[in-house]
C-alpha positions in Angstrom: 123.5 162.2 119.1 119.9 161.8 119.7 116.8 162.9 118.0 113.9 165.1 119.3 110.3 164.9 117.7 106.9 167.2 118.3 104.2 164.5 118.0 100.8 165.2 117.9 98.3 162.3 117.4 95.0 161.5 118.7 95.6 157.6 118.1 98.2 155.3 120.2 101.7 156.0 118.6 104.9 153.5 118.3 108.3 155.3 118.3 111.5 153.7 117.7 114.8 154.2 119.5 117.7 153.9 117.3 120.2 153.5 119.0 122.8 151.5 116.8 125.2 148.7 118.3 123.4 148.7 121.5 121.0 146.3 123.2 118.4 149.0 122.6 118.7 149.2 118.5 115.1 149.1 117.8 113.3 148.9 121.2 109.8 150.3 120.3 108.1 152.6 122.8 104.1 152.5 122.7 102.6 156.2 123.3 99.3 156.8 124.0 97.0 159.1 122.2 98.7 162.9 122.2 95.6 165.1 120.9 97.6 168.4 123.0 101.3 167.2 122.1 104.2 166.1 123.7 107.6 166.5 122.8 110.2 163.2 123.0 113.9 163.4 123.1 116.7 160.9 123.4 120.2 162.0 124.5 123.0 159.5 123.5 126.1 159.0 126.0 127.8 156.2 124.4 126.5 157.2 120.8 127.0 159.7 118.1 129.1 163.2 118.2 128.0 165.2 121.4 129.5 165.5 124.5 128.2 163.7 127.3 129.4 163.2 130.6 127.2 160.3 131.0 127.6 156.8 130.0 124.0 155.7 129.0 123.5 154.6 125.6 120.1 156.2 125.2 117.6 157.9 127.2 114.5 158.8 126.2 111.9 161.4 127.9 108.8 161.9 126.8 107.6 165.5 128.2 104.7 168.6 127.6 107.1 170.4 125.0 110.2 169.5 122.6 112.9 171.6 125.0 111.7 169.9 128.1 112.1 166.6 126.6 115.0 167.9 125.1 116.8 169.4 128.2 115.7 166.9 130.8 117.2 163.7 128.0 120.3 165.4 128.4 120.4 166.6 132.1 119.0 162.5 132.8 121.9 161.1 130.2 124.7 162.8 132.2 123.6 161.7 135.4 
């Protein structure tokens, strides 16, 4: 229902959402250079398999490790 990604870079970084059907499908996020890392996860509501209790099509967090991203995504989605 979403997708979560470890990114390391130490130039400026596009990421796509893809969030298929929606008014989002292909909205492109700049990031800035990551030299440490981040983690970024989007957690779909309206979208894919998962249960949500949420009714956002995507959200995306960008955050200092993959399960942060991961956990506040889907804790943000649900809201």
């Amino acid at each position: 229902s979403g997708g979560d990604i470890f990114l390391r870079s130490v130039r400026r970084r596009e990421v796509t959402l893809l969030a298929e059907n929606t008014d989002l499908r292909g909205l492109r996020i700049a990031l800035p250079a990551l030299p440490q890392g981040a983690g970024v996860a989007t957690s779909a509501g309206t979208l894919g398999h998962s249960l949500s209790l949420g009714r956002a099509d995507a959200v995306m967090i960008l955050a200092g490790s993959g399960a942060l991203a991961d956990a506040l995504a889907t804790a943000t989605g649900n809201l």
